[in-house]
Each structure stands twice: as C-alpha cells, then as structure tokens.
N, C-alpha and C positions, 0 to 999 in steps of 0.2 A: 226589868227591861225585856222586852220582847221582840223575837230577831225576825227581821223579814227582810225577805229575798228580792232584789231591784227587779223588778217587770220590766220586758220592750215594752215599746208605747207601738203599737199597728194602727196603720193608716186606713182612712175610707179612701173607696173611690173618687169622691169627689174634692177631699182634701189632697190626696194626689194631683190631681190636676188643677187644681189650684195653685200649686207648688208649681205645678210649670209652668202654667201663666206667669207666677213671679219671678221667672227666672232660673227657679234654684238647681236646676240639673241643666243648665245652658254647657253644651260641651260635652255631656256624658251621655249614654246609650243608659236606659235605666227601666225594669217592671215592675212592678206592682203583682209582687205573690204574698197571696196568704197575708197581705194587711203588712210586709215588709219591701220595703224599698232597696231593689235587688241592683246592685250596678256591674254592669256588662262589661264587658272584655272589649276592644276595640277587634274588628271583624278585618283576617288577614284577608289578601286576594283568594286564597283557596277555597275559603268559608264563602265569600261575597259571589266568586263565581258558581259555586255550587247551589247557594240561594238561586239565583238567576237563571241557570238553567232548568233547574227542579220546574219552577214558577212558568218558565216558557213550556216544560215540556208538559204540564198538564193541564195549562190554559189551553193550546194548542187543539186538546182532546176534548177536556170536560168542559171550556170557558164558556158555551152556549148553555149549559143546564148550571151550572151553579159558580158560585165567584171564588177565581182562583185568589188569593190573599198573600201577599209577601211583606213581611212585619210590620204588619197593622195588630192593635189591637182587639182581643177580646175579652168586653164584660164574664167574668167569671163568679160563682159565688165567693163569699167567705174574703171579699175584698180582693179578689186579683184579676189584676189586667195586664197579662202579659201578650207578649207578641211573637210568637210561633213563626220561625222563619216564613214559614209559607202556614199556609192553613187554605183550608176549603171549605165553602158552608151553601148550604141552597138559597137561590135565587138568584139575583144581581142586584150591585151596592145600590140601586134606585129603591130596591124593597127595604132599603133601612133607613130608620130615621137616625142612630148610633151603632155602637158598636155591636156588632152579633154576640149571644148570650150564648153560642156553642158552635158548632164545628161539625163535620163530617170526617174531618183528616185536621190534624195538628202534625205539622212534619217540624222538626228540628235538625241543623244542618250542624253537626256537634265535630268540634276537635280539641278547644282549649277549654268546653263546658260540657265534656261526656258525662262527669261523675254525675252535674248539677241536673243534666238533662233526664239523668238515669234513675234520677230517686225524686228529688223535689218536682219539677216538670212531669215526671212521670205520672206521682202523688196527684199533683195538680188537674191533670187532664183527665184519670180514670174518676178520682172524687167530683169532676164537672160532670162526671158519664159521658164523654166525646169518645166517640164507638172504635175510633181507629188512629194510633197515635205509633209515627215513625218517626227510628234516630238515623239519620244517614251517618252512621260514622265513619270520618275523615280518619280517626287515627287508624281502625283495622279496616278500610275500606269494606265494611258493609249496609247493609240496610237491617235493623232491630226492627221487626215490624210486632207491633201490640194490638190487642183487639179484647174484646170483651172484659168493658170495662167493670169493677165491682164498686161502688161507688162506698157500700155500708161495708165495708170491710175494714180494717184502724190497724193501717193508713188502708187508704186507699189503692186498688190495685189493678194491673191487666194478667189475665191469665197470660201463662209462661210466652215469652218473646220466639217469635221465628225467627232465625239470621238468616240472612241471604247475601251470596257475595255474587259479583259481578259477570258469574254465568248466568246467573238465575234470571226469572221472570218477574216480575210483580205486578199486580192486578188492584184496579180502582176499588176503594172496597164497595162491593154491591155489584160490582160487573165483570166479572171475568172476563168480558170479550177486550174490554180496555188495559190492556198489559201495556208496561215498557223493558226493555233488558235491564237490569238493575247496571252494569257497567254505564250504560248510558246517562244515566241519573248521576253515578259518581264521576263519572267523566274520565 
C-alpha cells in the first residue's frame, strides 16, 4: 500500500467568484491568495478609520494622475485576488475594463493581521513585482515601508523594510515632492 499526503485543492479566479455569485461567503470579508480562500477578521473602528483617511489623504494629492483604490480587488498572478486596504494604480477606473493586474502602492492597514500582512501579503505583492508596498501598523504605530521588489527570489521578497514612526515624512513613491507626516496617516 502506498502512503500519500491529502493536497488543498486552490481555487481559480474565476471559480472564486463564482462562489460569490452563489452565495457562499454571504457575511464574511474573504481573498483569494495564492489559489486559497483567505477569511478576514471583521475590521474594528481603528482599522476602518485609518483605511479612510489613508484613502482621502492620498486621493486628495495623487487622485488626478492615478486611481486612489480602497479594498477593491486586484487580479494577481498565481490565482490571487486580494484587496489591499488601499492600493494605487495609473490611470482612472474608466481605463479598465476589470480588475488592475498590479499596483503602484499596495498599502495594508494592519493590527489583528500584522503577522499575515508581514509574510503572505508581503510574499504576494513583491512575487506580483508591485514596486512599493506599505504596512501602516496599528499595533507599534508605524509605517513598514517596502520597495524593491525581487519577484525570482523563493519566496518572494522586498529588500529590507524602512520604519518610520509618526515624526517622520513619507514620500509618494516616484515623487518626493509629494510627502505626508507619517503621524498624520496614523492619525
């Protein structure tokens, strides 16, 4: 007799959402990483408002040259469609006919999903090659800012994270002129 090991069974894209159409995540906050159907935490006021103002305060700047995004999806390779509290991508939602295929900025607004956001989302975004990917963390009140993605690396990876706490500046990636106080973003 010969032993074998039970496999996950991973999802496509398009049977994931098929699954929504039916129903089957009615109630639940849920992504689509890496072909595994990921289910969310329910988002306290601190999480929801720090979404929200992140979202205002860089629409505010950027929203004429590219489309500021608050947890909408993005097609990803390798089956994932997850939804980045906030994300940034070029153009405006009129230049797509679905979901964007990558990013400018992936931001994640993290306090009950630091570890998650810190290795699998991490994994996720540098292997998309999405050039600039930030954790605003709630629980030590800073900003993890990531950049230079290696995509062929196993796992995938960003060269080492800059912290910045809430004296500091941060800058749109590609424009220095465009900063906000990082305190202001955490609020």
């Amino acid at each position: 007799m010969q032993l074998v090991e039970p496999k996950s069974r991973t999802w496509t894209r398009s049977e994931y959402h098929k699954m929504g159409e039916l129903g089957w995540f009615a109630g639940q906050r849920v992504e689509l990483v890496e072909g595994e159907i990921v289910v969310m935490s329910p988002q306290n006021f601190g999480h929801s408002r720090t979404v929200d103002r992140v979202a205002k305060l860089l629409h505010e700047v950027v929203g004429r040259q590219f489309w500021v995004r608050s947890q909408l999806p993005l097609a990803l390779p390798d089956g994932s469609e997850p939804e980045p509290d906030v994300s940034v991508v070029a153009g405006q939602a009129d230049d797509y006919a679905d979901h964007p295929t990558t990013a400018i900025l992936a931001i994640e607004v993290s306090d009950t999903t630091l570890a998650f956001d810190r290795t699998r989302k991490l994994r996720l975004f540098a292997g998309a090659g999405i050039p600039h990917y930030w954790i605003i963390n709630l629980v030590n009140r800073t900003i993890e800012v990531h950049g230079q993605p290696d995509a062929g690396s196993n796992p995938p990876r960003y060269a080492p994270a800059i912290v910045l706490t809430a004296g500091d500046v941060i800058a749109f990636p590609g424009n220095p002129t465009l900063t906000w106080n990082v305190g202001a973003l955490l609020g």
